[in-house]
C-alpha positions in Angstrom: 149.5 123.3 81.2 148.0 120.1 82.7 146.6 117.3 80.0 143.0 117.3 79.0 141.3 114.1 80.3 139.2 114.5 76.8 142.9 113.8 75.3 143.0 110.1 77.1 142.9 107.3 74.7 140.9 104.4 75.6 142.0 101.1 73.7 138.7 99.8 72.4 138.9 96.5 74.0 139.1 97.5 77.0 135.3 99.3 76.4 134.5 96.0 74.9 135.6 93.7 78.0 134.1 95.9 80.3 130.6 95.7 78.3 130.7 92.3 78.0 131.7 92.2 82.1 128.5 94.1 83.0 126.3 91.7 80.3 128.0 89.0 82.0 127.4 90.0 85.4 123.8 90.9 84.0 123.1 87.4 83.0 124.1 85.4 86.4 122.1 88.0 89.0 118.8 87.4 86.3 119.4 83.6 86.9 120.2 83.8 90.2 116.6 86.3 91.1 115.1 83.3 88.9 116.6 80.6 91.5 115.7 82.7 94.5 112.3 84.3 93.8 109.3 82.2 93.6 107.6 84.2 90.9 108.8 86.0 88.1 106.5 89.0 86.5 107.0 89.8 83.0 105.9 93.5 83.3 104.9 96.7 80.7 105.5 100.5 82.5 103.3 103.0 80.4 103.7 106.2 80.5 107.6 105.9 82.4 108.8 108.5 84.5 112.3 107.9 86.4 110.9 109.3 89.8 107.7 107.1 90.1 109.9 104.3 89.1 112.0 104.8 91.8 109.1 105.1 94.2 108.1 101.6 93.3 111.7 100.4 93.9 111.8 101.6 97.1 108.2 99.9 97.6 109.4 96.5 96.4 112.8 96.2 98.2 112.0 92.8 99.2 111.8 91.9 95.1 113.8 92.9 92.4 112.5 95.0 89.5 114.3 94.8 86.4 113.9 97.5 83.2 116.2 97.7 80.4 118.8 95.9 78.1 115.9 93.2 77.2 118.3 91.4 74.8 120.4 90.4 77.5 117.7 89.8 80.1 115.8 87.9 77.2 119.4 85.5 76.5 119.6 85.0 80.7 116.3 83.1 80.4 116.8 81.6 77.2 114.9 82.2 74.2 113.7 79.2 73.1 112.5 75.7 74.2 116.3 74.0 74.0 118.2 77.2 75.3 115.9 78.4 78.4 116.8 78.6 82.0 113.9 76.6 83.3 111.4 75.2 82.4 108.7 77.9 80.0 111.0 80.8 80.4 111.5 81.3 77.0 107.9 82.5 76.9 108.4 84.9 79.2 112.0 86.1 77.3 109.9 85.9 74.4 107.6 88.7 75.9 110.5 91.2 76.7 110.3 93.7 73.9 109.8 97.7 74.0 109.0 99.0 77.7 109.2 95.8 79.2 110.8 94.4 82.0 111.0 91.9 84.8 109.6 91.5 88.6 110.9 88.7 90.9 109.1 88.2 94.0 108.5 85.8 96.5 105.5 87.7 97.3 101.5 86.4 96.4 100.3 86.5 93.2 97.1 88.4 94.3 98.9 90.8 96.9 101.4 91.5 93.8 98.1 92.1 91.4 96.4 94.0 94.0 99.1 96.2 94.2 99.6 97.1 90.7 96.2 97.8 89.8 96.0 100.3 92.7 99.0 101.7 91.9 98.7 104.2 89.2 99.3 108.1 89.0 98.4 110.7 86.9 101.2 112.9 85.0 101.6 115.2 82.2 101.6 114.1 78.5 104.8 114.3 76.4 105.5 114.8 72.7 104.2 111.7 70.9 101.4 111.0 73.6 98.1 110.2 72.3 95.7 112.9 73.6 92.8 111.4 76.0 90.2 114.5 75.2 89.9 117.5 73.2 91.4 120.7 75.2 89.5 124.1 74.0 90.3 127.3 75.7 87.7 129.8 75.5 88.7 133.7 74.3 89.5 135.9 77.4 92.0 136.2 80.1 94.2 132.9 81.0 94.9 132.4 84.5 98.9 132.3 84.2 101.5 134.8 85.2 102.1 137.4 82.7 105.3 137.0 82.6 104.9 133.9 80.2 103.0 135.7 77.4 105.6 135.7 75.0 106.3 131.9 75.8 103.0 131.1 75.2 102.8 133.4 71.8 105.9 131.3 71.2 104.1 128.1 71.4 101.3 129.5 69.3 98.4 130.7 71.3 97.1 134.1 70.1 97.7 135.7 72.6 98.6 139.9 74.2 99.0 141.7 77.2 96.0 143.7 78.5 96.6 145.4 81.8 99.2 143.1 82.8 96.7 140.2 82.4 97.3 137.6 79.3 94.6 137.4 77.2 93.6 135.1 74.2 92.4 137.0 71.7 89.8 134.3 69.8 89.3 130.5 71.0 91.9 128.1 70.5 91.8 124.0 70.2 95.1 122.9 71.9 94.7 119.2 71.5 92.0 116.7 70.0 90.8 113.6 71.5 93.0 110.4 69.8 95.7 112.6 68.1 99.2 112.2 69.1 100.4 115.5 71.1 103.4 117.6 69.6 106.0 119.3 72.2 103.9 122.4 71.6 100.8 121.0 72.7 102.6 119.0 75.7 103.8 122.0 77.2 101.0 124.0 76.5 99.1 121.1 78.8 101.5 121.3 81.3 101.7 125.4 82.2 97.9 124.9 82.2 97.9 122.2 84.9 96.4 119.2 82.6 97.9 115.9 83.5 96.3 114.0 80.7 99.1 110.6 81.1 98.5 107.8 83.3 101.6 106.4 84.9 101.0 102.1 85.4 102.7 99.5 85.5 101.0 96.4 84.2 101.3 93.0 84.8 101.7 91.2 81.2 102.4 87.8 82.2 103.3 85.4 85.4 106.0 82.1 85.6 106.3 79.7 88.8 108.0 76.7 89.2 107.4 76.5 84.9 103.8 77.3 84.7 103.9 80.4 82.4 100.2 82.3 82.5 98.7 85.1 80.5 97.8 88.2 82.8 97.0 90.5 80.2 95.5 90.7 76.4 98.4 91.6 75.5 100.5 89.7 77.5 103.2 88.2 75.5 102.6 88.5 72.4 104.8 90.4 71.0 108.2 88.1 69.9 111.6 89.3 69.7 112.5 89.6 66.1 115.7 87.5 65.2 115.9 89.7 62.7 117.3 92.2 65.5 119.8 90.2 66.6 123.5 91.6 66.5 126.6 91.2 67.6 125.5 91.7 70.9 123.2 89.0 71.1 126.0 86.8 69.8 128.3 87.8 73.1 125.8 86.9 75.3 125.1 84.0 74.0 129.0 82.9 74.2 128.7 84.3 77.9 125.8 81.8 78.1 128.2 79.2 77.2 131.0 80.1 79.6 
């Protein structure tokens, strides 16, 4: 009987020298985008969905977008005034927290702008999402197949059969305006058509040649808190050193 591949041991430094490789390799192509673009966006994706992402990547080929590890992006720049990259950069490291990320581009700042504020799509809420009005459906027949009737009982609409038609038998709030939706409610929304999120990605902040400028209220001012840092942080930063 052959060997399980499951049975394989894998000495854990060799996991450990290939995650500090890819932090490594990480930290030289974000200071190599910041030599060769001319403008760096420190950027906020609401509402993330992996195939709209990827539409945007394939509209921004000429740039690069980067999303994720914002430790390791935030340590490439250098997170304060004696450890950053270039000149202000540690403002914009300082910014990287949550669902943030980075844009390089050599393109205009208003083009880039323009873009982004035109560039927003509508898509369905998920658990946790704050609901943007109050959904009511009346009592009476639901136009949906009748094969989902005891999904939708499931869920908890009050709801039977009646002639092979679904029907709700009294009226039924499924959301309220300013409450965060529960994965009930979410798919409820979505077999009933309602996209009720908003997928945008907006510009927080903008760095050139180190002028670092506010684009947003909110725009970077958020800091990382040290109180995060871990043994991570502490390899990149000997990376950083190298």
């Amino acid at each position: 009987m052959p060997k399980s591949k499951r049975d394989k041991v894998v000495p854990l430094t060799v996991t450990k020298k290939k995650a500090y490789e890819t932090k490594k390799e990480l930290v030289t192509e974000i200071q190599g985008c910041s030599d060769k673009y001319a403008h760096i966006f420190l950027v906020e994706v609401h509402n993330e969905r992996n195939n709209l992402i990827k539409e945007i990547r394939e509209s921004w080929k000429h740039s690069r977008l980067f999303l994720g590890r914002n430790k390791v992006m935030a340590l490439s720049l250098g997170r304060t005034l004696e450890s950053e990259y270039k000149k202000d950069l540690h403002k914009v490291s300082n910014g990287l927290v949550g669902k943030r990320g980075l844009l390089f581009t050599n393109e205009k700042v208003e083009s880039v702008k323009e873009w982004f504020k035109d560039h927003k799509q509508f898509c369905f809420a998920r658990n946790g999402s704050i609901a943007t009005e109050t959904v009511v459906l009346p009592e009476g027949p639901l136009d949906l197949p009748h094969s989902m009737e005891p999904q939708l009982r499931q869920l908890g609409l009050p709801t039977k059969l009646k002639d092979g038609v679904i029907v709700l038998n009294q009226e039924h709030t499924v959301c309220t305006a300013g409450k965060a939706l529960t994965t009930q409610q979410a798919v409820i929304l979505k077999h009933l058509g309602n996209c009720m999120a908003e997928f945008n990605v907006e510009l927080m902040a903008h760095w050139s040649d180190g002028v670092y400028t506010v684009l947003s209220e909110m725009g970077a001012a958020m800091e990382i808190n040290d109180a995060d840092s871990d043994v991570e942080n502490e390899v990149i930063e000997d990376v950083n050193e190298n």
